[in-house]
mmCIF file of the N, C-alpha and C atoms, coordinates in Angstrom:
data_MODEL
# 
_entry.id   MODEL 
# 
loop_
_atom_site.group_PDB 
_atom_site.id 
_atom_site.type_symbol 
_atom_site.label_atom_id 
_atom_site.label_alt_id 
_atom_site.label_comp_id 
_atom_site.label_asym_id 
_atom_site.label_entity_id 
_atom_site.label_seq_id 
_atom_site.pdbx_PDB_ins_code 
_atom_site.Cartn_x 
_atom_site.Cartn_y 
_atom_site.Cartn_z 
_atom_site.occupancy 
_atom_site.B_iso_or_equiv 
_atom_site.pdbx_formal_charge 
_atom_site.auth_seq_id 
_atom_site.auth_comp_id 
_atom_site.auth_asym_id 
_atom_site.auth_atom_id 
_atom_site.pdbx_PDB_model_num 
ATOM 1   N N  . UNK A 1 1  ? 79.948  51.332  83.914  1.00 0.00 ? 1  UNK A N  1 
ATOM 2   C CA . UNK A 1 1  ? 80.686  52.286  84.719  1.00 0.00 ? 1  UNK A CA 1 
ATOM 3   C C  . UNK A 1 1  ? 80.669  53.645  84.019  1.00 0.00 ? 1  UNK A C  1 
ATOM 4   N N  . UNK A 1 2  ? 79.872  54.733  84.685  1.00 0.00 ? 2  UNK A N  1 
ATOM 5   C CA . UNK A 1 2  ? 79.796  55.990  83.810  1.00 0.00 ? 2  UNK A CA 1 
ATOM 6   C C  . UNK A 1 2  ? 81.657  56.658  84.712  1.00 0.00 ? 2  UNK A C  1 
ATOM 7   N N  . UNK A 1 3  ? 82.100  57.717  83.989  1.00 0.00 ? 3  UNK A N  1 
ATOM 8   C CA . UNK A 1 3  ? 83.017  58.649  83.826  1.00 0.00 ? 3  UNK A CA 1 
ATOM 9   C C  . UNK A 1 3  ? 82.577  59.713  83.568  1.00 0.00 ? 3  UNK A C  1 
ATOM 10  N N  . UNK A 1 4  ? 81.176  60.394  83.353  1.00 0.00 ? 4  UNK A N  1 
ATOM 11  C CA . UNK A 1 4  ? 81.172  61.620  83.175  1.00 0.00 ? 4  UNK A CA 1 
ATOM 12  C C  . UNK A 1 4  ? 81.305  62.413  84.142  1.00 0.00 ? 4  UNK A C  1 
ATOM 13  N N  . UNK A 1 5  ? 81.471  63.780  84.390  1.00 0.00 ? 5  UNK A N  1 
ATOM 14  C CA . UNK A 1 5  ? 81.427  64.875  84.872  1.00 0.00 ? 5  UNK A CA 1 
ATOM 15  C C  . UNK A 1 5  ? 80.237  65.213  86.107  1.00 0.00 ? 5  UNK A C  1 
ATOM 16  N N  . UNK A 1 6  ? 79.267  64.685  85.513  1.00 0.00 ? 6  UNK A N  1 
ATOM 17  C CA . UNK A 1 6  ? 78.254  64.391  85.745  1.00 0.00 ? 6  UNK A CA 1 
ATOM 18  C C  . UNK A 1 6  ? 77.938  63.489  87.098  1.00 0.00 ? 6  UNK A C  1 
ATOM 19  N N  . UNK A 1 7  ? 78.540  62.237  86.829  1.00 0.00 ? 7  UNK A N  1 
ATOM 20  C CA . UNK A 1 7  ? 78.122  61.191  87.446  1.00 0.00 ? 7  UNK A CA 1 
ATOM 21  C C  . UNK A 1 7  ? 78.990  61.053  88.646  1.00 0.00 ? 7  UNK A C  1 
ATOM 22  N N  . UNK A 1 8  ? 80.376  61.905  88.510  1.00 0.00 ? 8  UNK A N  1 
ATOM 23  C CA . UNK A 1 8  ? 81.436  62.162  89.478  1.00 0.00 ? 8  UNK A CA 1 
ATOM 24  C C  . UNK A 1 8  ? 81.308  63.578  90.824  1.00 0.00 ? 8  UNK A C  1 
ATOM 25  N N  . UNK A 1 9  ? 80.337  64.185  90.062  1.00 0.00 ? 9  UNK A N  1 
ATOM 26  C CA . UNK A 1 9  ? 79.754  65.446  90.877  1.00 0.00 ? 9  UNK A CA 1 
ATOM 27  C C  . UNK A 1 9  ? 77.937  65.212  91.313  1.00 0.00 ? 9  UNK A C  1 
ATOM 28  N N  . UNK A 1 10 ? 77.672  64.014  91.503  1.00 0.00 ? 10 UNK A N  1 
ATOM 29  C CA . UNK A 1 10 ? 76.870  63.498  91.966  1.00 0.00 ? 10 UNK A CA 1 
ATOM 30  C C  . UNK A 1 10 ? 75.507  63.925  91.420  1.00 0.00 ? 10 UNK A C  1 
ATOM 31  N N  . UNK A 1 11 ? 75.361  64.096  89.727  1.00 0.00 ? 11 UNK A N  1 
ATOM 32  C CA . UNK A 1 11 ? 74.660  64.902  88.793  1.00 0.00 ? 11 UNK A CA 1 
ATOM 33  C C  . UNK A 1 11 ? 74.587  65.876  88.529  1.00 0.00 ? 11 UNK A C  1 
ATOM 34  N N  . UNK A 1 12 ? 75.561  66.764  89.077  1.00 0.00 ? 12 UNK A N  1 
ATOM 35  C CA . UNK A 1 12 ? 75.456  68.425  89.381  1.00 0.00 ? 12 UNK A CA 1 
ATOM 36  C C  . UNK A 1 12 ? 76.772  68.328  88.054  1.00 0.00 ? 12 UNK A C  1 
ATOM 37  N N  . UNK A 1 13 ? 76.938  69.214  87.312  1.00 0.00 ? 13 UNK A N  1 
ATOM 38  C CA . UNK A 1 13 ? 78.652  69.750  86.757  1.00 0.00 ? 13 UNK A CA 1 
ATOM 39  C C  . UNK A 1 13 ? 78.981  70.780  87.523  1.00 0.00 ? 13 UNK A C  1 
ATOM 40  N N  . UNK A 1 14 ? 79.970  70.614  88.259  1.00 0.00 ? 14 UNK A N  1 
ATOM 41  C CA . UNK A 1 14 ? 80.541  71.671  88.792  1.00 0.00 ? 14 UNK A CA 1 
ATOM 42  C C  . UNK A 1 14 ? 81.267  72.723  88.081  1.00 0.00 ? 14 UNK A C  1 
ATOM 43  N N  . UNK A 1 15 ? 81.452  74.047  87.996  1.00 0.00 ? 15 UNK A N  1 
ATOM 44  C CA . UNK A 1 15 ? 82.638  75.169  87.576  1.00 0.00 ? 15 UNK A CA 1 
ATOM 45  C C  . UNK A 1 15 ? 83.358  75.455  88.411  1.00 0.00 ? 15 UNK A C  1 
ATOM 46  N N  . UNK A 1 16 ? 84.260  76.216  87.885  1.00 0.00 ? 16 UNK A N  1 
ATOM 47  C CA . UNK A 1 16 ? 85.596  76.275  88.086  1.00 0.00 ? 16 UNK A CA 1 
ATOM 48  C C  . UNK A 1 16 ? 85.456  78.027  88.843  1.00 0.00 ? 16 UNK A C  1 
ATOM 49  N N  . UNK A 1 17 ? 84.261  78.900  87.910  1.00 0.00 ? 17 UNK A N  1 
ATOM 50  C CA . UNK A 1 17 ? 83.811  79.775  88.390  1.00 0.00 ? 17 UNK A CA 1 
ATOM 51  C C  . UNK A 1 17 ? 82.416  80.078  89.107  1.00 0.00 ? 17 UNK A C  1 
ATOM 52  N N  . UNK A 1 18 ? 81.596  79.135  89.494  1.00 0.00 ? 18 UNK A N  1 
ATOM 53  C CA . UNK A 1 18 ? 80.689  78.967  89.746  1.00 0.00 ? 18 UNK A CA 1 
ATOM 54  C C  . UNK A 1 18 ? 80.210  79.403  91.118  1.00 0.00 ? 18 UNK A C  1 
ATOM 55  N N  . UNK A 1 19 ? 79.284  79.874  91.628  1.00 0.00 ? 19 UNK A N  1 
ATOM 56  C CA . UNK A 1 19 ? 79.282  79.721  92.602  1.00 0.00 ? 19 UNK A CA 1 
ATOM 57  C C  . UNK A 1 19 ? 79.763  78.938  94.317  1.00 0.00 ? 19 UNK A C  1 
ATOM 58  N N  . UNK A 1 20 ? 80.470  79.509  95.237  1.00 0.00 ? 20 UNK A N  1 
ATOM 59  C CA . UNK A 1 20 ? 80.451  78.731  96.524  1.00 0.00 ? 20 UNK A CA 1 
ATOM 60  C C  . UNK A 1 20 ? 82.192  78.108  96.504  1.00 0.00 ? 20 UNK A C  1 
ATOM 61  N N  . UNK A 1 21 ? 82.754  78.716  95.043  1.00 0.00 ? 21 UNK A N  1 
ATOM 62  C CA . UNK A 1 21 ? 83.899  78.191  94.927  1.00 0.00 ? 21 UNK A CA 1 
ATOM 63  C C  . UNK A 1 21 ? 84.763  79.240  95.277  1.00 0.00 ? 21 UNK A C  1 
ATOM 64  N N  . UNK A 1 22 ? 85.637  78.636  96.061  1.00 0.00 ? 22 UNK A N  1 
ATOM 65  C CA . UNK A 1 22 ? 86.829  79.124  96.690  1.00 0.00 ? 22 UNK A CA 1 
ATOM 66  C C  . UNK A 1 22 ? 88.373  80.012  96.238  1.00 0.00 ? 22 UNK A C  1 
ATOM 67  N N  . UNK A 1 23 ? 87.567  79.491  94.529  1.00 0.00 ? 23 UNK A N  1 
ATOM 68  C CA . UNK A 1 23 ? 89.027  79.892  93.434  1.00 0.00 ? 23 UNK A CA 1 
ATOM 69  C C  . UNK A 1 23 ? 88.477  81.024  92.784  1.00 0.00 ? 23 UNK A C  1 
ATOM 70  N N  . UNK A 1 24 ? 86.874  81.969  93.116  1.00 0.00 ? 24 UNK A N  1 
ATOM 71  C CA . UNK A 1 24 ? 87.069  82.640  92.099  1.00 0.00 ? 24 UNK A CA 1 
ATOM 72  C C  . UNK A 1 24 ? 86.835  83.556  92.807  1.00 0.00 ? 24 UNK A C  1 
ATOM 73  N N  . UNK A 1 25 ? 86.623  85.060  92.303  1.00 0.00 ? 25 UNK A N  1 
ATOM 74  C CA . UNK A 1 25 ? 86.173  86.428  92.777  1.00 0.00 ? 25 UNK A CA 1 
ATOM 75  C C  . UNK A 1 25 ? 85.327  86.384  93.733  1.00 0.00 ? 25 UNK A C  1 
ATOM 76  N N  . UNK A 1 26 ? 85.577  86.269  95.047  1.00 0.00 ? 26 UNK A N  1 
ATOM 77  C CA . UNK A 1 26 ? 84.613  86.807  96.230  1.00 0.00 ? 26 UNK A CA 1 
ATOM 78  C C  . UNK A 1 26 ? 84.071  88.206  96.062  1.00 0.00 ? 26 UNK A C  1 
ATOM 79  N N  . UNK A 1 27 ? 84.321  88.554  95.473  1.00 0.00 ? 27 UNK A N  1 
ATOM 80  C CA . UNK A 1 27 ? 84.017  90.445  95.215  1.00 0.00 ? 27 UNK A CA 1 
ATOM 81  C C  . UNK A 1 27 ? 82.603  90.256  94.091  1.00 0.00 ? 27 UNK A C  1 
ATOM 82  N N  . UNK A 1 28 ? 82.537  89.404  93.303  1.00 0.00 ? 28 UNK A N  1 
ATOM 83  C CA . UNK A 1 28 ? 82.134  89.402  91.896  1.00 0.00 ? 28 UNK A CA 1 
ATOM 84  C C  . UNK A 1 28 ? 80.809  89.589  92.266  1.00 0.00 ? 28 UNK A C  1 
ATOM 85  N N  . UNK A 1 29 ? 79.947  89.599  93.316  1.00 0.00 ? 29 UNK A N  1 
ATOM 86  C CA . UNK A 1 29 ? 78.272  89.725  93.295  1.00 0.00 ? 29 UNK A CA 1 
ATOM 87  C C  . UNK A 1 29 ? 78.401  91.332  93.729  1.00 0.00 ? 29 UNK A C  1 
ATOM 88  N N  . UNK A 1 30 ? 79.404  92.318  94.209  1.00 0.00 ? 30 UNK A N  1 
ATOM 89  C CA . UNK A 1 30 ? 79.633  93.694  94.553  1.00 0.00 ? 30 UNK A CA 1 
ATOM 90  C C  . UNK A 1 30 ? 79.898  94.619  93.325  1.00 0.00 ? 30 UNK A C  1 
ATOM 91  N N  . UNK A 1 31 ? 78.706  95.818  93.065  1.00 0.00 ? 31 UNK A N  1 
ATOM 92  C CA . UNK A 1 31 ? 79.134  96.337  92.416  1.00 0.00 ? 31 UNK A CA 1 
ATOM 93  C C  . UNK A 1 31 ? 80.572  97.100  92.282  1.00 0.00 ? 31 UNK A C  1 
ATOM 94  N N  . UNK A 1 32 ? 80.819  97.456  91.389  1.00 0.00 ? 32 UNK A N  1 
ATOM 95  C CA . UNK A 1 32 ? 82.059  98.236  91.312  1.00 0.00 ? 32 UNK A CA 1 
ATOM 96  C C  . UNK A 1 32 ? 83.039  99.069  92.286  1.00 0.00 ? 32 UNK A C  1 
ATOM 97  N N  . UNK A 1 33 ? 82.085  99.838  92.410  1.00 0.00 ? 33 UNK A N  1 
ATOM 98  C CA . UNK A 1 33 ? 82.375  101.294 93.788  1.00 0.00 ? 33 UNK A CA 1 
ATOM 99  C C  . UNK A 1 33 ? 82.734  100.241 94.995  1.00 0.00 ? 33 UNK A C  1 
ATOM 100 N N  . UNK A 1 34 ? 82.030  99.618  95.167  1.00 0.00 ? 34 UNK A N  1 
ATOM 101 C CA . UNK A 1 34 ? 81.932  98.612  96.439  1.00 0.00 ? 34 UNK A CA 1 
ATOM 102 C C  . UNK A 1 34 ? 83.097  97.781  96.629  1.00 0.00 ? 34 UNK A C  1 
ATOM 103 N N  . UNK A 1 35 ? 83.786  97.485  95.365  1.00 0.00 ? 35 UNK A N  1 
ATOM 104 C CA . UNK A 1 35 ? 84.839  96.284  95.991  1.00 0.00 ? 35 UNK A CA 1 
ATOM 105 C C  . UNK A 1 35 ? 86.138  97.008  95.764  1.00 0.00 ? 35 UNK A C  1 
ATOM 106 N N  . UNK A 1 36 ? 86.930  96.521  96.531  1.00 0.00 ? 36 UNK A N  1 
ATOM 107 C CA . UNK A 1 36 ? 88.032  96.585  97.149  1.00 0.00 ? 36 UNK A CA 1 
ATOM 108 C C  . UNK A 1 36 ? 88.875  97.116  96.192  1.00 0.00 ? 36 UNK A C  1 
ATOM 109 N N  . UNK A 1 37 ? 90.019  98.244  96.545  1.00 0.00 ? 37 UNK A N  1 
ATOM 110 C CA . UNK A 1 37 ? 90.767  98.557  95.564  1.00 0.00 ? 37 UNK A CA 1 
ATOM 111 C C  . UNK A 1 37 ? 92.336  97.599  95.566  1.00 0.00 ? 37 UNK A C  1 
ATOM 112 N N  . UNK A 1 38 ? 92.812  97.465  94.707  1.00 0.00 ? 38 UNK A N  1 
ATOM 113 C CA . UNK A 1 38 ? 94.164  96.758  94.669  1.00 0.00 ? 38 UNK A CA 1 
ATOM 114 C C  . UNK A 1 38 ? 95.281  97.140  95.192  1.00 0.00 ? 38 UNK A C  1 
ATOM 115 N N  . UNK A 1 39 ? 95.867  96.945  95.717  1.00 0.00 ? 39 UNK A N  1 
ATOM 116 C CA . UNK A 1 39 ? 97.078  98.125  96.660  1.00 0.00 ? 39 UNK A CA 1 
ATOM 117 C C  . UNK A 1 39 ? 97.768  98.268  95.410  1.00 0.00 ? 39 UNK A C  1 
ATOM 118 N N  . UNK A 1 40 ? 98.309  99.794  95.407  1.00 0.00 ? 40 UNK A N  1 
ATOM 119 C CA . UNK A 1 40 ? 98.971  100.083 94.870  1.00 0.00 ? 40 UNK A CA 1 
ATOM 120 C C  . UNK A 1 40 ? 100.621 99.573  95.361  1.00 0.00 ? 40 UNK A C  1 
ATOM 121 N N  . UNK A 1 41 ? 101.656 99.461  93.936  1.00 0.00 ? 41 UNK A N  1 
ATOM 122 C CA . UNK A 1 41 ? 102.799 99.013  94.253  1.00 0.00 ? 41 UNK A CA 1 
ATOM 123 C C  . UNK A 1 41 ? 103.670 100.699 94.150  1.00 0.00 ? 41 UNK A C  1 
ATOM 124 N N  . UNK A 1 42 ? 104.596 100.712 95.310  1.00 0.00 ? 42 UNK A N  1 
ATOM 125 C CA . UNK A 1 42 ? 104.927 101.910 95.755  1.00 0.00 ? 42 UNK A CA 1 
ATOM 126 C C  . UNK A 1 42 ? 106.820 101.665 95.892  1.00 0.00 ? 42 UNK A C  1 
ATOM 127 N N  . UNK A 1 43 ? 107.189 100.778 95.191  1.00 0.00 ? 43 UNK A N  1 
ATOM 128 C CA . UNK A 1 43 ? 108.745 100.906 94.537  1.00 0.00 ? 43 UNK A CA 1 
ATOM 129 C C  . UNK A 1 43 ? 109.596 101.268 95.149  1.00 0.00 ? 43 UNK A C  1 
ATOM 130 N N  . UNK A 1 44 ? 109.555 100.899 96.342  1.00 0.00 ? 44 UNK A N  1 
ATOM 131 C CA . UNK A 1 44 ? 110.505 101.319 97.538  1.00 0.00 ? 44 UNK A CA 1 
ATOM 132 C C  . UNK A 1 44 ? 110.264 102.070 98.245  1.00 0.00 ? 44 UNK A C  1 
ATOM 133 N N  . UNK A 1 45 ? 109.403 102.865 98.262  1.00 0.00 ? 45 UNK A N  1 
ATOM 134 C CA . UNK A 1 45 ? 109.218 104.131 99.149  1.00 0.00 ? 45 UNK A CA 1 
ATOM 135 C C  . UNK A 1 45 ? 108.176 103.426 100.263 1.00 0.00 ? 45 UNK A C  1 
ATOM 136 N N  . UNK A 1 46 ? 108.414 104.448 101.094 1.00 0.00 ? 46 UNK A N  1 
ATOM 137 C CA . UNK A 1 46 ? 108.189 104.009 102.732 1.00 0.00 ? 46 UNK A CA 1 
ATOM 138 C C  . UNK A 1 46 ? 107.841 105.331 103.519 1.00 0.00 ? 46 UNK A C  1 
ATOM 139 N N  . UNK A 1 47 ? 106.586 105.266 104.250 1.00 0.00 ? 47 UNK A N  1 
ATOM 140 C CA . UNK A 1 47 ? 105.700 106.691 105.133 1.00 0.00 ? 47 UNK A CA 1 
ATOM 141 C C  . UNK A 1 47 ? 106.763 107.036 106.095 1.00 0.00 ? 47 UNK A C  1 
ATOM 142 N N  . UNK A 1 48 ? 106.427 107.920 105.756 1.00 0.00 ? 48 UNK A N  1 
ATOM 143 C CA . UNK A 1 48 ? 107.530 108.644 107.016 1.00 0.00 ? 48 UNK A CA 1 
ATOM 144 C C  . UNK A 1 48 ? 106.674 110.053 107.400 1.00 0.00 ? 48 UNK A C  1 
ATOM 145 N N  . UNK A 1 49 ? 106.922 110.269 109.146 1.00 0.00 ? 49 UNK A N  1 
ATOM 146 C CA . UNK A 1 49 ? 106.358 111.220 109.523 1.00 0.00 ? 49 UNK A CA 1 
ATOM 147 C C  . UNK A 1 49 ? 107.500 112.847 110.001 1.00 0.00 ? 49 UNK A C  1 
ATOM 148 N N  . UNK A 1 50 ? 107.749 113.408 109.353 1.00 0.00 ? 50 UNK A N  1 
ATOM 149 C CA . UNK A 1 50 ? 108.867 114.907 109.996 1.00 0.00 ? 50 UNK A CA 1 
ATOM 150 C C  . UNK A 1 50 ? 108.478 114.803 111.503 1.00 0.00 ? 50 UNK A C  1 
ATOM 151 N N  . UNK A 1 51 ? 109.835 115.028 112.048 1.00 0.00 ? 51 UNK A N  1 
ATOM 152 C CA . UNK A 1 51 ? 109.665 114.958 113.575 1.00 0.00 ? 51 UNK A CA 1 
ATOM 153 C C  . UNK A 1 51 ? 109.300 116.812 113.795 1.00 0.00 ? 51 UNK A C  1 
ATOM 154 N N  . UNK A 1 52 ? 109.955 117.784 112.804 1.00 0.00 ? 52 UNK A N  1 
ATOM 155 C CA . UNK A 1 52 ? 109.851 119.193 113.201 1.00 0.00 ? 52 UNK A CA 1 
ATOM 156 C C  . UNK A 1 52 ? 108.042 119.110 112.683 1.00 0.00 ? 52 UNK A C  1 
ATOM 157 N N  . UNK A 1 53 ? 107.534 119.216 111.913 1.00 0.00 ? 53 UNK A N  1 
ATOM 158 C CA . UNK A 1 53 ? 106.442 119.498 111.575 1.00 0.00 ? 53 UNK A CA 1 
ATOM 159 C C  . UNK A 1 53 ? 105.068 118.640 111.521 1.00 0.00 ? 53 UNK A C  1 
ATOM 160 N N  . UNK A 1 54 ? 105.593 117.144 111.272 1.00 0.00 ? 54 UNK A N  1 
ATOM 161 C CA . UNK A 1 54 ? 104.584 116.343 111.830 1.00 0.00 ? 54 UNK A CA 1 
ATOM 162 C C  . UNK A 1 54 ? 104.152 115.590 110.699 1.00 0.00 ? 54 UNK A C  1 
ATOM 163 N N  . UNK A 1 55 ? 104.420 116.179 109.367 1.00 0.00 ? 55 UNK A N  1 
ATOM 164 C CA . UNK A 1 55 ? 104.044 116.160 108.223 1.00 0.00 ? 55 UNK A CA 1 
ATOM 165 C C  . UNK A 1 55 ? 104.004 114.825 107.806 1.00 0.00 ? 55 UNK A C  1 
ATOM 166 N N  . UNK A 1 56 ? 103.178 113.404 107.137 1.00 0.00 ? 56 UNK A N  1 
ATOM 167 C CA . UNK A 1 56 ? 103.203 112.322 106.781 1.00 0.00 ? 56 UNK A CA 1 
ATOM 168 C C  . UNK A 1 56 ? 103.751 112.342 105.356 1.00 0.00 ? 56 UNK A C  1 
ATOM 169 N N  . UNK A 1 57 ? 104.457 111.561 105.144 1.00 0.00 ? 57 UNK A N  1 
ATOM 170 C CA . UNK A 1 57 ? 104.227 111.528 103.497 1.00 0.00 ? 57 UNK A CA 1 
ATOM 171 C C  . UNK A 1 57 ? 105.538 110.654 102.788 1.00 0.00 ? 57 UNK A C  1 
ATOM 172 N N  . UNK A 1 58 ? 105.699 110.006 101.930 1.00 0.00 ? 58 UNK A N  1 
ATOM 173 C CA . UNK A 1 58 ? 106.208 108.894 101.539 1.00 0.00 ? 58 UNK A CA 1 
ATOM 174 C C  . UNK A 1 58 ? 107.467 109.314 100.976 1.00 0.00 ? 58 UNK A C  1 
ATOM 175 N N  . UNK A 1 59 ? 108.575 108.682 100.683 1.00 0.00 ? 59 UNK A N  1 
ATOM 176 C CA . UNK A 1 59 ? 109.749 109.095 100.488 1.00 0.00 ? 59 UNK A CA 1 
ATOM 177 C C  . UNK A 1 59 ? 110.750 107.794 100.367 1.00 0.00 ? 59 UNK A C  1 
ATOM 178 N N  . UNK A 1 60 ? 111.609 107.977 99.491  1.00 0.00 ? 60 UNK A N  1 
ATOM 179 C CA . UNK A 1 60 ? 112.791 106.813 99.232  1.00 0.00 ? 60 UNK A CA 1 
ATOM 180 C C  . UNK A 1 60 ? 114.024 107.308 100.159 1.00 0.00 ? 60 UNK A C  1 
ATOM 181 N N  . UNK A 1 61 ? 114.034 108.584 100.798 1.00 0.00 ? 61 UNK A N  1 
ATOM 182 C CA . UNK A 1 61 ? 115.556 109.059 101.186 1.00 0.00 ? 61 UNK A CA 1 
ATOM 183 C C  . UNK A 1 61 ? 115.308 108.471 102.629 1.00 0.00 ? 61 UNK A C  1 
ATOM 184 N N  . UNK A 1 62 ? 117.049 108.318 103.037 1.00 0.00 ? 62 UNK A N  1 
ATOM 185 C CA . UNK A 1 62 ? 117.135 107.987 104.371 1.00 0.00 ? 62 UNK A CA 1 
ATOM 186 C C  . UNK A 1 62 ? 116.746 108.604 105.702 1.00 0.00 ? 62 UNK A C  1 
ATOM 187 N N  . UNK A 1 63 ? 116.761 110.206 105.444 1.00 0.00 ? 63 UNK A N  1 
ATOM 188 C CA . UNK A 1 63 ? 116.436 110.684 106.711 1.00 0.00 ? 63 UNK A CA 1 
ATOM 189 C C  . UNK A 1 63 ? 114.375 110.996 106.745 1.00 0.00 ? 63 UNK A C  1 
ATOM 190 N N  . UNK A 1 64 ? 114.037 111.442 107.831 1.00 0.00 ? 64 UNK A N  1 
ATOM 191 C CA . UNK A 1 64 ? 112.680 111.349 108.059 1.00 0.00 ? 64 UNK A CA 1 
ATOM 192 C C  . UNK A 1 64 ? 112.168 113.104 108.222 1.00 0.00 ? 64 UNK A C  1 
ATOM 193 N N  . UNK A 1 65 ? 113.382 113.850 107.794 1.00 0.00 ? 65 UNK A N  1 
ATOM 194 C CA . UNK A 1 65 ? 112.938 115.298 108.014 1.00 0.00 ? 65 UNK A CA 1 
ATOM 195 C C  . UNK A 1 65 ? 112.597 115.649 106.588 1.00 0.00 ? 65 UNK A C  1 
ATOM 196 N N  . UNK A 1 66 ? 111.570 116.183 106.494 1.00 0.00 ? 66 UNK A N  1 
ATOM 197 C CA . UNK A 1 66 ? 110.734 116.731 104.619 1.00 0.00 ? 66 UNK A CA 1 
ATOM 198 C C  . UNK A 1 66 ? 111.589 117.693 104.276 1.00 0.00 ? 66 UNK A C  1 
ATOM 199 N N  . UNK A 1 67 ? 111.184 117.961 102.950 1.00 0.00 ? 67 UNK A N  1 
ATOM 200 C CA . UNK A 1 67 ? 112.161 118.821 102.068 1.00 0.00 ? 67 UNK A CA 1 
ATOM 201 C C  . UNK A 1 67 ? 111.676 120.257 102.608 1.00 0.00 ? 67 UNK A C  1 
ATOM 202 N N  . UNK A 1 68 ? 110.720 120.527 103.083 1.00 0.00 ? 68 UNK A N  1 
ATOM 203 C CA . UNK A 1 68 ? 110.315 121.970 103.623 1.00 0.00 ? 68 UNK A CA 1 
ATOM 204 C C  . UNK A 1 68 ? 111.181 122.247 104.839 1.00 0.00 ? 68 UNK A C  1 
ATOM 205 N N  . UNK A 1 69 ? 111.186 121.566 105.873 1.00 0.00 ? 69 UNK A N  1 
ATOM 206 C CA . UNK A 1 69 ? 111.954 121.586 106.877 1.00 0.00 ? 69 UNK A CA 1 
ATOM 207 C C  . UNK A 1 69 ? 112.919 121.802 106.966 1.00 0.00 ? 69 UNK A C  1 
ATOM 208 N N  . UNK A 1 70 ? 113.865 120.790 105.633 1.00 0.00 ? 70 UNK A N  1 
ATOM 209 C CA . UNK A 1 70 ? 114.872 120.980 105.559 1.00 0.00 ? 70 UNK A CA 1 
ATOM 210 C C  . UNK A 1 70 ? 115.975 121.661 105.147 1.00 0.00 ? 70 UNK A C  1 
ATOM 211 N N  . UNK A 1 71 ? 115.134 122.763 103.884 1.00 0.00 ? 71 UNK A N  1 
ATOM 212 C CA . UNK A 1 71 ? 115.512 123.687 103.314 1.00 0.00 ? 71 UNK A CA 1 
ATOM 213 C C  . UNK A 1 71 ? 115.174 124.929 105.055 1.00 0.00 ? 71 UNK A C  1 
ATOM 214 N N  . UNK A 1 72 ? 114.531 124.819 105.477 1.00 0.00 ? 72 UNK A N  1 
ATOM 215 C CA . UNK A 1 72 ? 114.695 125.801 106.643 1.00 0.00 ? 72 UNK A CA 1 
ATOM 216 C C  . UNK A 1 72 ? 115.679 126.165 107.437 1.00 0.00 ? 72 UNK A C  1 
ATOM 217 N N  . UNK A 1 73 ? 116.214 124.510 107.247 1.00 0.00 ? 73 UNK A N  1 
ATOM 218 C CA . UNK A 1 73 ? 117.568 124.268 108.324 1.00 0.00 ? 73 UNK A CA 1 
ATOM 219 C C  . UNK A 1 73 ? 118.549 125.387 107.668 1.00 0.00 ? 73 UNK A C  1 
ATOM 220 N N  . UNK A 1 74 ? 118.964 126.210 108.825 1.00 0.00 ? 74 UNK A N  1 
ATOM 221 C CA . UNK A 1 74 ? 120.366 127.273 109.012 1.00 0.00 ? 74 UNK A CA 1 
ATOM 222 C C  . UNK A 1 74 ? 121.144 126.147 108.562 1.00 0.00 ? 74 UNK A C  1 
ATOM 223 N N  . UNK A 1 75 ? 122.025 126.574 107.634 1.00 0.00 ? 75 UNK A N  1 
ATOM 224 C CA . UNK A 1 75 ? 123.351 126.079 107.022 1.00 0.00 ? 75 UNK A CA 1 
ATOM 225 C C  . UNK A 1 75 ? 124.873 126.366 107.768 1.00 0.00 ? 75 UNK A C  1 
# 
């Protein structure tokens, strides 16, 4: 009765990183430029678009009007 590695992968040794396997870098045959960037982690902040100006851009505060706008606002 063999137990090798071998004789259980039907003469082949399988890896762990090897080709066709499911656990490793799908990216890894793409050069550099080419694969995918990692999302950045953005710590609470959330896109928001100014309803006066239109302006996109990310922000932790509650309201959705930008600091340009808002310094405009008559006091």
């Amino acid at each position: 009765m063999e137990t090798s590695d071998e004789s259980k992968a039907g003469g082949q040794v399988s890896t762990a990183t090897g080709g066709g396997c499911c656990c490793g870098d799908p990216y890894a045959g793409l050069p550099p430029e080419l694969r995918p960037r990692p999302a950045q982690k953005q710590d609470g902040l959330r896109q928001a678009i100014c309803p006066r100006c239109g302006l996109v851009y990310l922000t932790n505060r509650d309201t959705d009007v930008c600091v340009r706008c808002e310094a405009k606002e008559p006091s």
